[in-house]
N, C-alpha and C positions, 0 to 999 in steps of 0.2 A: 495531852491525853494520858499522858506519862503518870502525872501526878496525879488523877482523878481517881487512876485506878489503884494507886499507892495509896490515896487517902481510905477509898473504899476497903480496904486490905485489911488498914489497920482500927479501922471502926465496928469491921466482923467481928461475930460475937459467933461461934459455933451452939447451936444446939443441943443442948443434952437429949439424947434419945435414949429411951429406956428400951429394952427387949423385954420379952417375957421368960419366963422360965424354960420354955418348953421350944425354944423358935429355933435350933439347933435341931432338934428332932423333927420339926412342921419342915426347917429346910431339906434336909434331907428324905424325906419322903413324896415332897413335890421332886424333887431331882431324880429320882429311883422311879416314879411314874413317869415322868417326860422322858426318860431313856430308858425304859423297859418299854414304851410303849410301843403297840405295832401298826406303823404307819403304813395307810391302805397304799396296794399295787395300782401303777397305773395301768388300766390294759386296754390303752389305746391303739396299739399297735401288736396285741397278742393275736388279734385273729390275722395282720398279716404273715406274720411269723408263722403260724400252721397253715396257712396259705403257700409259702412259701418249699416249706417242707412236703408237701403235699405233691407240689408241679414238681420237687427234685428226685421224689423218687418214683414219681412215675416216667420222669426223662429218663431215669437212671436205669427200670426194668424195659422199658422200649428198645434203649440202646443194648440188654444185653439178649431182651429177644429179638429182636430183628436179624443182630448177628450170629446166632445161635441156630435160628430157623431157616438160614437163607440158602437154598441149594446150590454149590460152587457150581458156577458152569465150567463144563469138561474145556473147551476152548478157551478159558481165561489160563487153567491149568497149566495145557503143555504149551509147549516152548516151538518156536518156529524151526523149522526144520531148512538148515542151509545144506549146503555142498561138503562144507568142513564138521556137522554134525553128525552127517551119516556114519565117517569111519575116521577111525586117525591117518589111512593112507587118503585119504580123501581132503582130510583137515592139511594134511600136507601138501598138496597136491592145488587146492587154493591160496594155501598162506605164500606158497612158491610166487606164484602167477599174480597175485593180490601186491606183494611185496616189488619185483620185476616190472607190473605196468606203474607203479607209485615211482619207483627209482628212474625208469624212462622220460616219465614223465616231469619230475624234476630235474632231467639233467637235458633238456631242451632248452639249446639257444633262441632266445625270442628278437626278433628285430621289429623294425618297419619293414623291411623288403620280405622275409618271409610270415610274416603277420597272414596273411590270406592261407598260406599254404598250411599253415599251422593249425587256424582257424576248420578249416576246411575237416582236415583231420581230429581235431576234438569234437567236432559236429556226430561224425560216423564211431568217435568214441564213445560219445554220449548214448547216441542212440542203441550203442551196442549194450551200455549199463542200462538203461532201462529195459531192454530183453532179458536182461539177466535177473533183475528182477523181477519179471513177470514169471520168468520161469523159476525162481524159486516161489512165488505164491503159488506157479501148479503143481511143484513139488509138496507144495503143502496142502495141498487142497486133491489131489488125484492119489496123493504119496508116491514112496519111491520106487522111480521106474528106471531100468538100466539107460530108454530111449531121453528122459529128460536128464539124468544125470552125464551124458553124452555131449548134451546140446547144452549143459552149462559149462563144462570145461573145453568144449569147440570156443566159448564163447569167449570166456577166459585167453584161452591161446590167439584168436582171432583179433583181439582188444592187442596183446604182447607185439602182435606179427605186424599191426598195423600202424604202434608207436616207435618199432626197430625200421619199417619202411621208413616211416616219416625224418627218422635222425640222418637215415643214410641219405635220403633226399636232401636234407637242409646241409648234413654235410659236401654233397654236388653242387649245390648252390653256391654252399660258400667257396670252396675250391674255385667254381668257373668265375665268380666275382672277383678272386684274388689273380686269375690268370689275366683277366680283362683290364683289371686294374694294373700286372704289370706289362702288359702292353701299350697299355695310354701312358707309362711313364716311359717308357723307352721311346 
C-alpha cells in the first residue's frame, strides 16, 4: 500500500488556479459579515429566569415583613424569674445551698449494703426538687411574694439537712459494720 500511494504522489500534477483580482477584498468582506454578524438570542429559558426572580423577591419582602410586623410577645421577652434573680443576697443565698446539696451529694459513700437507704433518701430529694420547681413557676406566675420566697429556701435548707442526715447515717452504718466485723474476728 506503501507504494501505491508513493506512485500516486509522484504522478500528481497540481492545478493551476487562478484568482481573480478582486477575491482578497470578496474574502474579507464575507469574513467582516460572518463576524460582525448578530446571532439571534436563545430565550428558552428567559421566562424562567424572570420567573425566578420574581418568587425571590417576593420571598425576600415576606421575610422582611412578617418580621418587621410581628408583635413580640411580652412573655417570650422577660426572663424566668428564680430565687438568685430576685436579689444578689438572695443569688447568694441559693448559690450557697445549690453548691452544699451538689458537694453532699458527691461525697456519698455508695455500697450494696446501704443502696436502699441511699435510695430511699434521693427519692425525698427528688421530690423536694420538683417542689422547688413548682414554686418557682408560682413565683413566676403570682410574682414575688415574701410567703414563696420562704418556702423556696425552707426548701433549699430542707434538701442540705436531709443529705447531712443521710451522711451521718451511712457513717453509723459504717462504724457499727466495722464493730461487727471486729468482733467476728476476735
Amino acid at each position: 500500500m506503501q507504494r501505491d500511494i508513493k506512485k500516486e504522489l509522484e504522478s500528481y500534477q497540481e492545478e493551476k488556479v487562478v484568482l481573480s483580482a478582486h477575491h482578497e477584498s470578496k474574502f474579507q468582506d464575507k469574513l467582516f459579515t460572518e463576524l460582525h454578524q448578530e446571532k439571534p438570542k436563545k430565550n428558552t429559558f428567559s421566562w424562567l429566569s424572570i420567573a425566578a426572580s420574581i418568587v425571590l423577591l417576593v420571598s425576600i419582602s415576606l421575610q422582611f415583613y412578617t418580621n418587621s410586623n410581628i408583635e413580640k410577645d411580652p412573655k417570650i421577652e422577660t426572663k424566668e424569674i428564680t430565687l438568685g434573680t430576685i436579689s444578689p443576697e438572695f443569688n447568694t443565698i441559693e448559690t450557697y445551698y445549690t453548691n452544699s446539696i451538689n458537694l453532699e451529694i458527691s461525697q456519698l459513700d455508695l455500697s450494696d449494703e446501704n443502696k436502699d437507704l441511699v435510695d430511699g433518701y434521693l427519692l425525698k430529694i427528688a421530690e423536694l426538687t420538683k417542689e422547688y420547681k413548682s414554686l418557682t413557676k408560682e413565683l413566676n406566675t403570682k410574682g414575688v411574694n415574701d410567703a414563696t420566697i420562704d418556702a423556696l429556701i425552707r426548701n433549699l435548707q430542707l434538701r442540705l439537712q436531709l443529705l447531712q442526715r443521710l451522711k451521718k447515717q451511712l457513717k453509723q452504718l459504717k462504724n457499727l459494720n466495722t464493730k461487727q466485723n471486729e468482733t467476728q474476728i476476735i
